[in-house]
C-alpha positions as CSV (number, residue, x, y, z in Angstrom):
1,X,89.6,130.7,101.8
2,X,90.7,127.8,99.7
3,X,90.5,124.4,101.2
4,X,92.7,121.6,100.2
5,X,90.4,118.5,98.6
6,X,89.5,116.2,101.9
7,X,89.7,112.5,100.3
8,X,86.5,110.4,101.4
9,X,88.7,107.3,102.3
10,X,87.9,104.0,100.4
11,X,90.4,101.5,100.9
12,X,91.8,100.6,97.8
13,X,94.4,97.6,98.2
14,X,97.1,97.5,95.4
15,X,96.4,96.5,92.3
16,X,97.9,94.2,89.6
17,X,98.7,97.6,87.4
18,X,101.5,98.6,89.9
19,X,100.5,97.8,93.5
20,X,103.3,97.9,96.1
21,X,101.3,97.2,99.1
22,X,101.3,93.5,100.3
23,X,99.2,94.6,103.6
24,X,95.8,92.6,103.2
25,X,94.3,93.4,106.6
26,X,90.9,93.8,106.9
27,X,87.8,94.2,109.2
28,X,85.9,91.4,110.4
29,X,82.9,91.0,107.3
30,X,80.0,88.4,107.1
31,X,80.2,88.6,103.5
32,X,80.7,84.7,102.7
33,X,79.4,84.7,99.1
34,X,79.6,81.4,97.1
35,X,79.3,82.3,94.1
36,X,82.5,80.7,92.4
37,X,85.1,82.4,90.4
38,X,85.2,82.3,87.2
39,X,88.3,80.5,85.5
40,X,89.9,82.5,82.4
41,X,93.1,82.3,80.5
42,X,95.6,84.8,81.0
43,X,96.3,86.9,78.2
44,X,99.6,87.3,76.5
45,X,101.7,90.2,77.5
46,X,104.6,91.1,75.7
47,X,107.0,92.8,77.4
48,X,108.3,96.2,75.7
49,X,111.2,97.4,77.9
50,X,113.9,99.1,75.7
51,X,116.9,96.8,75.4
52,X,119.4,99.0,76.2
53,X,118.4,100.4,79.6
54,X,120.7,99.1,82.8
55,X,117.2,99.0,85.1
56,X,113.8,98.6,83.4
57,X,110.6,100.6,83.7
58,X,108.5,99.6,86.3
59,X,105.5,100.3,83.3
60,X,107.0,97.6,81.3
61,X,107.4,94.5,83.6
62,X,105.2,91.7,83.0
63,X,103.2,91.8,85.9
64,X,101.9,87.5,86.9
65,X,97.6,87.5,86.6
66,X,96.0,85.1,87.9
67,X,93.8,82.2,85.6
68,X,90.5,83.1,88.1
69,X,88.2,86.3,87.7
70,X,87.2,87.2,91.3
71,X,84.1,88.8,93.2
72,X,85.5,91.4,95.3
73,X,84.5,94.9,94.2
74,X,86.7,98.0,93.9
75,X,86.0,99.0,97.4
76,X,85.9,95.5,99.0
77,X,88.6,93.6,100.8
78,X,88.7,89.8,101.7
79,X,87.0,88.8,105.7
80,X,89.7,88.4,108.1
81,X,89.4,84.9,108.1
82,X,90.5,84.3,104.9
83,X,93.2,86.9,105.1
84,X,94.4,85.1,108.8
85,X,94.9,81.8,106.5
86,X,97.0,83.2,104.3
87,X,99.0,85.0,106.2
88,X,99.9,82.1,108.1
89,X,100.8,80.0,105.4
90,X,102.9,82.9,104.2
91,X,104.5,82.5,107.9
92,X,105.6,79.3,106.9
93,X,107.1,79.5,103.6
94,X,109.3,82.5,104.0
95,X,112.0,81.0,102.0
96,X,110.0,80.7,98.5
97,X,107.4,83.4,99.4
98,X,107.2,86.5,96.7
99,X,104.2,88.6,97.5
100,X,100.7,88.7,97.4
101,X,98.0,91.3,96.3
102,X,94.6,91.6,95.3
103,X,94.0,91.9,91.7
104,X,91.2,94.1,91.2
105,X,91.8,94.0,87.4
106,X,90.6,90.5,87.6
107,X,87.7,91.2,89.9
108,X,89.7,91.0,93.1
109,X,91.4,87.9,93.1
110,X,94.1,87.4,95.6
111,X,97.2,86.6,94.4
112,X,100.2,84.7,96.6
113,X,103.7,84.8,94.5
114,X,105.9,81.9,95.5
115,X,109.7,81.2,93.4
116,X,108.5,77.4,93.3
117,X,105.9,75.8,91.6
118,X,102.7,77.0,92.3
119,X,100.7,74.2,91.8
120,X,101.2,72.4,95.1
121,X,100.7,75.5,97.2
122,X,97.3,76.5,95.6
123,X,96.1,72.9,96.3
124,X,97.1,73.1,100.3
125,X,95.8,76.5,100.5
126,X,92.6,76.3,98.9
127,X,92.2,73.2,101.5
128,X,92.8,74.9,104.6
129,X,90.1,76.2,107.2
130,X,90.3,78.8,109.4
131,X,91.7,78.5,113.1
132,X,92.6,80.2,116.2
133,X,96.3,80.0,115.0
134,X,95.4,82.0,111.8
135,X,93.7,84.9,114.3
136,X,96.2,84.7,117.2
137,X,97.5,88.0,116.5
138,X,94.4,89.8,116.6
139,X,93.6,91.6,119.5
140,X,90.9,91.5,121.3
141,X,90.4,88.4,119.2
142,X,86.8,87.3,117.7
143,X,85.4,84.3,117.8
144,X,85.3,82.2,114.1
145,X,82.3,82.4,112.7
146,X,82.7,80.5,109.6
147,X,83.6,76.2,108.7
148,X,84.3,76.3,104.9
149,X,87.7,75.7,103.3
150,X,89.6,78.9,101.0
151,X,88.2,76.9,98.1
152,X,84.4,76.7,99.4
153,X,84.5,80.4,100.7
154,X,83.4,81.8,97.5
155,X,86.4,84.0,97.3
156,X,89.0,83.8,94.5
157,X,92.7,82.9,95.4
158,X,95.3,82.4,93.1
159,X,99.4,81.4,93.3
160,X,101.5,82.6,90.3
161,X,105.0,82.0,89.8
162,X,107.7,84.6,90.6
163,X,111.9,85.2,90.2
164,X,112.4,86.5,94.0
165,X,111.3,86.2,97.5
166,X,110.2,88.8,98.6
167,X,112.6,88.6,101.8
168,X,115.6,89.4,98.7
169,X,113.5,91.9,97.7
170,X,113.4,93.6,101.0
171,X,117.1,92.8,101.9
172,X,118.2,94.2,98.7
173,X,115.7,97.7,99.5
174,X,117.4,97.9,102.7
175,X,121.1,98.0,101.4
176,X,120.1,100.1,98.3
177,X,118.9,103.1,101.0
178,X,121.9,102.7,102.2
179,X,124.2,103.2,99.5
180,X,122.3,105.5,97.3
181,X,120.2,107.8,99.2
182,X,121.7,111.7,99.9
183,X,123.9,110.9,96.6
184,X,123.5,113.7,93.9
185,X,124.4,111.4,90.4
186,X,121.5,109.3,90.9
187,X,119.0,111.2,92.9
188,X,117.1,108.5,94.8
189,X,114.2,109.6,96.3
190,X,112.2,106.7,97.2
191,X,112.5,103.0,97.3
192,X,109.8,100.3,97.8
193,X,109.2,96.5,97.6
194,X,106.3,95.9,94.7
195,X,105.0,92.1,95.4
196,X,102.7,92.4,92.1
197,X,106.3,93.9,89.8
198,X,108.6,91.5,92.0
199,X,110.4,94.3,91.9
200,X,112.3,96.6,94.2
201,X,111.2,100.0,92.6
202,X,112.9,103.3,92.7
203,X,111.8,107.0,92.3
204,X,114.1,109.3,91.1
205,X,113.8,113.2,90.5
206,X,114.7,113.3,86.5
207,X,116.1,110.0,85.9
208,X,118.3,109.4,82.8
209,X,119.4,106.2,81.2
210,X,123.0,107.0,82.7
211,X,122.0,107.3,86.2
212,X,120.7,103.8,86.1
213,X,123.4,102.5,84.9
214,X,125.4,103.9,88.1
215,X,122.4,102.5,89.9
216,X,123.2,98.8,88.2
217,X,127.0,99.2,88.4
218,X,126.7,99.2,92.4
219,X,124.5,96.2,92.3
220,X,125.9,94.1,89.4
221,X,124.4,90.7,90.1
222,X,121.1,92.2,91.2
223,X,120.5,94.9,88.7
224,X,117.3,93.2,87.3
225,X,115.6,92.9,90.8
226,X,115.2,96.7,90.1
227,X,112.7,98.8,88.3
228,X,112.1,102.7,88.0
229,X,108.4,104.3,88.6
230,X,107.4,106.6,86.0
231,X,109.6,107.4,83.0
232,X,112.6,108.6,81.6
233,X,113.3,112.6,81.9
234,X,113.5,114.8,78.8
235,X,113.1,118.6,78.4
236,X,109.8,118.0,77.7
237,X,108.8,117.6,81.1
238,X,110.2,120.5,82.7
239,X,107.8,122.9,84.6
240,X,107.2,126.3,84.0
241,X,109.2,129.0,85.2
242,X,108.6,130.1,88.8
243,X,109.0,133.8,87.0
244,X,106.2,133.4,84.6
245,X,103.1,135.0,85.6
246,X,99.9,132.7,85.9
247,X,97.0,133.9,83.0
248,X,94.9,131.4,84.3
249,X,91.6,134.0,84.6
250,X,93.4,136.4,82.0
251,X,91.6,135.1,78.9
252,X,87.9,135.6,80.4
253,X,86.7,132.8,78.9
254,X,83.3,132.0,79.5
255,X,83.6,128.5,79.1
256,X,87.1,127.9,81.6
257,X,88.5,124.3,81.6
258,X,88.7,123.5,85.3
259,X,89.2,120.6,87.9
260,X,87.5,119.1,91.1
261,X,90.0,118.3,94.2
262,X,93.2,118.6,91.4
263,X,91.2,115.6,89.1
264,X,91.8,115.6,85.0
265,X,90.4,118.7,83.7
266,X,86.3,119.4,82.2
267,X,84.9,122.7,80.9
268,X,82.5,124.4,83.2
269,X,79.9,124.1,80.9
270,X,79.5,120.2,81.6
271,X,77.8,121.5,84.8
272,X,75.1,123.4,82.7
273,X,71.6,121.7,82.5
274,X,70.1,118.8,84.3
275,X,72.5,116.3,85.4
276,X,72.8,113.3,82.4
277,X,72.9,110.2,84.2
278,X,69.6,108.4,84.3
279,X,69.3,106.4,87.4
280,X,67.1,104.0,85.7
281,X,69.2,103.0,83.0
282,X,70.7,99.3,82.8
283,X,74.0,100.4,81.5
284,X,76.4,98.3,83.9
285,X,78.7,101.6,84.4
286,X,75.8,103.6,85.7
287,X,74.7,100.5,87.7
288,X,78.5,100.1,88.9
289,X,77.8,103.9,90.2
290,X,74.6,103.7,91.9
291,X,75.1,100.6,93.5
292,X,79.0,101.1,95.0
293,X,79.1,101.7,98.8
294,X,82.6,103.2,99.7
295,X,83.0,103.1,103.3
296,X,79.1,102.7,103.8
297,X,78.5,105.7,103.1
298,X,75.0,105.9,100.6
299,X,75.4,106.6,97.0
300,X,73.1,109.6,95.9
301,X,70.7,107.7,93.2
302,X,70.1,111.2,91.6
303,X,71.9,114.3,90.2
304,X,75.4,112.7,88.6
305,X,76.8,114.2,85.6
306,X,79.8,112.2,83.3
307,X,82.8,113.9,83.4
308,X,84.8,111.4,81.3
309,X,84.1,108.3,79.6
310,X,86.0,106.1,77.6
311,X,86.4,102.4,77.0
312,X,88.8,101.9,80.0
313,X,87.7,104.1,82.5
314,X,85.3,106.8,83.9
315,X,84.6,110.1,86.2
316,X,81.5,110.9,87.9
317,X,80.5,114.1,89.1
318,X,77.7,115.2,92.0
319,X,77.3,118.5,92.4
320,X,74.0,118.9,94.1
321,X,75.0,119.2,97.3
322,X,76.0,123.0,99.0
323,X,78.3,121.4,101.5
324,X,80.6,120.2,98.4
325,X,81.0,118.2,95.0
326,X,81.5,114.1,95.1
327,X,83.7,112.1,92.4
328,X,83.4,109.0,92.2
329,X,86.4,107.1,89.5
330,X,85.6,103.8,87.9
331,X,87.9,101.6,85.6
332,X,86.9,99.0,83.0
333,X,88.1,95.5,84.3
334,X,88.0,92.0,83.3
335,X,85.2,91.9,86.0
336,X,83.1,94.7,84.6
337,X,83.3,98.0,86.1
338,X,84.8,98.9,89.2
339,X,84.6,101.5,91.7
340,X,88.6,102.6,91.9
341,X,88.0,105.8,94.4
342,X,85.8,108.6,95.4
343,X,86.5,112.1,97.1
344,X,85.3,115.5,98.1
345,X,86.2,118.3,96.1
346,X,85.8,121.8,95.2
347,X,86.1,123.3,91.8
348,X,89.0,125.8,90.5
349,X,90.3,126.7,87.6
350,X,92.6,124.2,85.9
351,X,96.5,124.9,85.6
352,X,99.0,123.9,83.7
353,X,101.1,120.3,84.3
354,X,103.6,120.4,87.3
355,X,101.9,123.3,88.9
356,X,99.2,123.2,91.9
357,X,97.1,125.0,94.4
358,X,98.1,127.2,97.1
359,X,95.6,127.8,100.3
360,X,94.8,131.2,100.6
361,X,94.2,134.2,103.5
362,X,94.2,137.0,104.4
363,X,96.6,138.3,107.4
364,X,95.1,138.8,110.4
365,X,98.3,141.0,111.8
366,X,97.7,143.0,108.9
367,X,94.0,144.5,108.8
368,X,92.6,145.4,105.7
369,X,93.5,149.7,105.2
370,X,91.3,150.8,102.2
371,X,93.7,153.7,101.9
372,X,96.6,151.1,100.9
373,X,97.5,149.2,97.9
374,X,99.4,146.9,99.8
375,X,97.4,143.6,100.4
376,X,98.7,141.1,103.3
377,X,98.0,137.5,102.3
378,X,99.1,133.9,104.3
379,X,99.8,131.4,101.6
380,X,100.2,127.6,102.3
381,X,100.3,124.7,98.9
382,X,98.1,122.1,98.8
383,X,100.1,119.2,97.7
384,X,102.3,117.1,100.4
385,X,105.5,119.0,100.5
386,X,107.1,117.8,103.4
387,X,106.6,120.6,105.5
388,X,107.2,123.4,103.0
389,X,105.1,126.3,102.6
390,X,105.6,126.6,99.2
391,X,106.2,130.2,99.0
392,X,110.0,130.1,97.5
393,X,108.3,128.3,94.5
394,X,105.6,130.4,94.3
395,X,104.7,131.6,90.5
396,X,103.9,135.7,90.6
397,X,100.2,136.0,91.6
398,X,97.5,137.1,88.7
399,X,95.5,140.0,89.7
400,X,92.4,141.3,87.9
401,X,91.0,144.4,89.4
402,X,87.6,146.3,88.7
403,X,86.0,149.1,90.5
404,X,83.9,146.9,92.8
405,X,86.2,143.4,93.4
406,X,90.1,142.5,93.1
407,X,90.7,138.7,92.1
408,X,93.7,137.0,92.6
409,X,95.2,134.1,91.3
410,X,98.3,132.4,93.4
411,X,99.6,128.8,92.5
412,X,103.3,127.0,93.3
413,X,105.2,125.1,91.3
414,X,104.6,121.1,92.1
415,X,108.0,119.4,94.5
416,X,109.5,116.9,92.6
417,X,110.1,113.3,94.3
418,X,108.3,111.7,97.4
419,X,107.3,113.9,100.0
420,X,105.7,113.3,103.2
421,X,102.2,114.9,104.3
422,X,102.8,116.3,107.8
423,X,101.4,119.8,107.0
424,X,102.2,123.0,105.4
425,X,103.3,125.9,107.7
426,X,101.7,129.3,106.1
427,X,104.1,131.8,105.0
428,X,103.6,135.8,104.5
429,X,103.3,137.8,100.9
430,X,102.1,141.1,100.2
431,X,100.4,141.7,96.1
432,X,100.8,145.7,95.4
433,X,97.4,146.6,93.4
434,X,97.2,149.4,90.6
435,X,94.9,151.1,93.3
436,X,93.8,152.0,96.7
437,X,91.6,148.6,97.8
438,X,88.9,150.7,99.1
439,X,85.3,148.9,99.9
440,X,85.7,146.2,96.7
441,X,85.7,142.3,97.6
442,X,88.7,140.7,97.7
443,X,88.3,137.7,95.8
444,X,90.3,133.8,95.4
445,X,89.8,133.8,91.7
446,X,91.5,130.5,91.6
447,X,88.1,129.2,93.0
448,X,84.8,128.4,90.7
449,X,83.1,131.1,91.4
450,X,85.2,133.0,93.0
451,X,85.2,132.9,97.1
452,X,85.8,135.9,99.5
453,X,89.0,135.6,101.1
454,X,89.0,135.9,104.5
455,X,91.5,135.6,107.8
456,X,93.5,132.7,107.6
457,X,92.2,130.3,110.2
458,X,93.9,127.5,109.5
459,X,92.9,124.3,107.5
């Protein structure tokens, strides 16, 4: 029975490549390193956002970074203490405030976005101390622990300069629900408030340039406030037919390309022989790996194998374990590598773009007869759906059979747009075999290697 990938949770606060939270909560933390941050210039970005597009690509806004290089790591957030002084002074500038997020490009700095100039702000913030008015919303509330200024803590903070507040931003979100949601010319399907884009961003199920610029004709004066997530639709992207039969195991190949928890795609064969990462090599990315600690939880020193590597980021693969594989991602940043998220996974065959796994059982009202060719199977997708089995966009299941096993392949076609993550109900089918099912094993052969189906349970 095919499990969906559980994600081991690290807590990874939006970033300066696209973030859209601006929630910087975090546990109460001793960690009150000094070491300073470093100071760097900022690059030069150049915007590239075609000229002729009503609302711009979220991709090609010039995101603000910050002139400091931090020390929080991928998996890190700032101590409460800092984050209680910043909220407040957020509290009391609502009318120039435009964000904040931590910039783990730039080693986790935390960045405050104000429309004024930032100079004066940075000044008073980096000068404040934490009080009991910084922690009064806390509950049950801890005692401070710390006397050193935002400057002296040894954490990087930063204010940049930004167009809007993010109280416009938020105003403007609100009204644009309102007037473009449940409308079939522009197909709105989200809407959110990016601190890091100063943007109010939009997701849109096959956007075109003319459905923006209905979008930007119902908000003339505020049409650059705007920006769309992804990219533009062309044919190109449009997903298999739910009529065309998966061949995912029809090839035989020895060598299969397949994925871990739904990750980019590897051949099998990267498993083969002893695991390649030495755990005594200096190399900072293998140090990056062996010394993260997501959540607390250890890092095996031992048994990882690279399953991509390039200049700007990595994948990490343990499979040494029975109870299940790890991954853990990193990306090259102006800090040096950085943990950017780990899960649990299984491994399954790959399959194409825009389609995805389906949990798999067999029916418990319908016992296995060896004298039928009829087999009753529950199906449920993996992906959020909000609340959809799945089975209308199921693609026609691949079946192999042999004399001693039948394999089957079943996969769905990927929802398009946001949907939410309450669950999948599980929905009947029946696959007809070329003969009786007799004594062979009944096999997911979407899973590496194959697993024995059995009674859906639930997952």
């Amino acid at each position: 029975m095919r499990i969906s990938a559980v994600v081991v949770a690290v807590t990874l606060l939006a970033t300066a490549c696209g973030g859209e939270g601006t929630d910087l909560t975090t546990e109460p933390s001793d960690n009150t390193t000094s070491v300073p941050p470093t100071t760097v210039a900022p690059p030069a970005i150049s915007p590239t956002a075609p000229a002729d597009l009503a609302i711009q690509l979220c991709d090609n806004i010039e995101i603000p970074v910050p002139s400091v290089i931090g020390t929080l790591s991928g998996a890190e957030n700032m101590p409460w203490e800092l984050n209680g002084v910043l909220s407040t002074y957020v509290v009391e500038h609502p009318d120039t405030y435009g964000g904040r997020w931590i910039d783990r490009e730039y080693g986790g700095t935390v960045v405050l976005a104000f429309t004024d100039e930032p100079g004066p702000h940075l000044e008073e913030i980096l000068g404040r101390r934490p009080s009991e008015t910084d922690i009064a919303a806390i509950e049950p509330r801890p005692p401070i622990t710390v006397d050193w200024t935002v400057g002296e803590s040894g954490y990087a903070v930063d204010v940049v300069q930004v167009t809007h507040t993010e109280t416009d931003l938020r105003a403007l979100q609100d009204e644009a629900v309102q007037a473009l949601f449940g409308r079939d010319d522009v197909a709105v399907v989200g809407m959110g408030a990016s601190s890091s884009l100063n943007r109010t961003t939009l997701d849109m199920i096959r956007p075109t340039p003319a459905q923006l610029k209905v979008i930007a004709s119902e908000f003339p004066d505020r049409a650059d406030m705007f920006c769309l997530r992804g990219s533009l639709w062309d044919e190109s992207m449009a997903p298999p037919s739910v009529d065309e039969p998966l061949t995912v195991m029809a090839d035989g190949n020895d060598d299969p390309l397949v994925t871990c928890g739904e990750t980019e795609s590897f051949v099998l064969s990267v498993l083969d022989g002893p695991p390649d990462v030495d755990p005594a090599s200096d190399d900072p990315l293998v140090v990056a790996l062996l010394t993260s600690v997501p959540v607390g939880v250890p890092v095996p020193q031992a048994g990882w194998r690279t399953l991509h590597r390039d200049d700007e980021t990595a994948l990490f693969g343990h499979f040494e374990d029975p109870a299940g594989a790890l991954l853990h991602s990193f990306e090259n940043t102006m800090a040096g590598w950085s943990l950017r998220g780990t899960r649990g996974c299984s491994l399954s065959l790959a399959l194409p773009d825009g389609v995805g796994l389906m949990n798999v059982g067999l029916d418990p009202e319908h016992p296995i007869d060896p004298d039928s060719v009829t087999l009753h199977l529950l199906v449920s997708q993996s992906a959020c759906s909000s609340g959809a089995s799945g089975v209308e966009n199921m693609r026609p299941p691949e079946v192999i059979e042999s004399a001693t096993e039948v394999r089957i392949a079943i996969a769905v076609l990927l929802p398009e747009g946001n949907q939410t993550c309450q669950g999948n109900p599980t929905a009947p089918i029946t696959v007809e075999l070329q003969s009786p099912i007799g004594d062979r094993s009944l096999l997911d052969g979407m899973s590496v290697p194959p697993e024995l189906l059995e009674n859906w349970d639930g997952f």
